[in-house]
Structures are given as C-alpha cells and as structure tokens.
N, C-alpha and C positions, 0 to 999 in steps of 0.2 A: 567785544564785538557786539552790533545792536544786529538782532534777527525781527524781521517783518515777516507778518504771514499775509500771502499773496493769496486770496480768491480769484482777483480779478485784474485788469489794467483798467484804470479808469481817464485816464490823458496820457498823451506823447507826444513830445514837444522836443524842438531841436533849437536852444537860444545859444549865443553865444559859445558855438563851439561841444556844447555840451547837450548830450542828448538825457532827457528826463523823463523816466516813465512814472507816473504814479500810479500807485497800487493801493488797492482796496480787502479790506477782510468783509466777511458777511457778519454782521451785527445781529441782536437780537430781534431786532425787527423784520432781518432778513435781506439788507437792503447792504450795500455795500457801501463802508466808510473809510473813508484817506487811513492808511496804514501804515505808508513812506516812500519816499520818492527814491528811486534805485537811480543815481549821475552815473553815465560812463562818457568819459571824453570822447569827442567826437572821431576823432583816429581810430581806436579801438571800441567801436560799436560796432563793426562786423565782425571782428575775432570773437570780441565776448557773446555776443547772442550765438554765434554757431557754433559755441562751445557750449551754452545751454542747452539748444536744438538737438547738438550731437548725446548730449548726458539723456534727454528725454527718450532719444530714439532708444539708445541702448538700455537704459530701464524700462522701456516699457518691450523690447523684446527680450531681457532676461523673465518679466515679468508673464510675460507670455510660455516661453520654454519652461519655467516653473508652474506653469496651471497645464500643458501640456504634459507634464512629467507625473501631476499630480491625479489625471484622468487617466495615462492609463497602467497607474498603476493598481493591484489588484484592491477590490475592495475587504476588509476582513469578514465573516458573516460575522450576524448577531445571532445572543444566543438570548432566549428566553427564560 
C-alpha cells in the first residue's frame, strides 16, 4: 500500500468521472510540494469524504475529552 503525507490540498479537479485531489507535503524550503494525487470515482466522492469528515470530527473530540480528562485531573506536587 503507497502512503502520502497530506499538509495540504493543492488542486481539485472532477475529469472524467473521477474526482482528483492533489496533495502537497511542506518541503524544506517550507513551501508545499505534489505528494499524490488521492482518485475517488465520481459515485463515491460523497461517501468517502463524509467518511473522512466523520473520522476528523470524532478524533478530534476523543482528543479533546482526553485534554479534558488530562486537566482535571489532580496534579502531583513536586518535591525539592
């Protein structure tokens, strides 16, 4: 399986049925460089993106109820 690392989207394009996003990493310079282009046929580009969408929302509120959890809990003293 090939894995891309996404900073960014850098085009989105719908040709032939198929929708194409390409993606960008941040490069040394800083600057964002083609990564790979993620195809999802044109029928299932609303399932798959709200299946994205829905994975974000829920890691970023378990990530949340974990810094929640992590504030108040008690803090230990230090000792000198």
């Amino acid at each position: 399986m090939t894995q891309i690392l996404v900073d960014g989207v850098t085009y989105v394009s719908f040709i032939n049925g198929v929708l194409r996003i390409e993606c960008g990493s941040v490069n040394r310079e800083g600057k964002l460089s083609p990564s790979g282009t993620l195809l999802i046929p044109g029928a299932q580009a609303g399932p798959v993106l709200k299946s994205i969408a829905d994975a974000a929302k829920e890691l970023g509120k378990r990530q949340r109820e974990r810094a929640g959890k992590a504030a108040q809990a008690p803090v230990p003293p230090v000792e000198h």
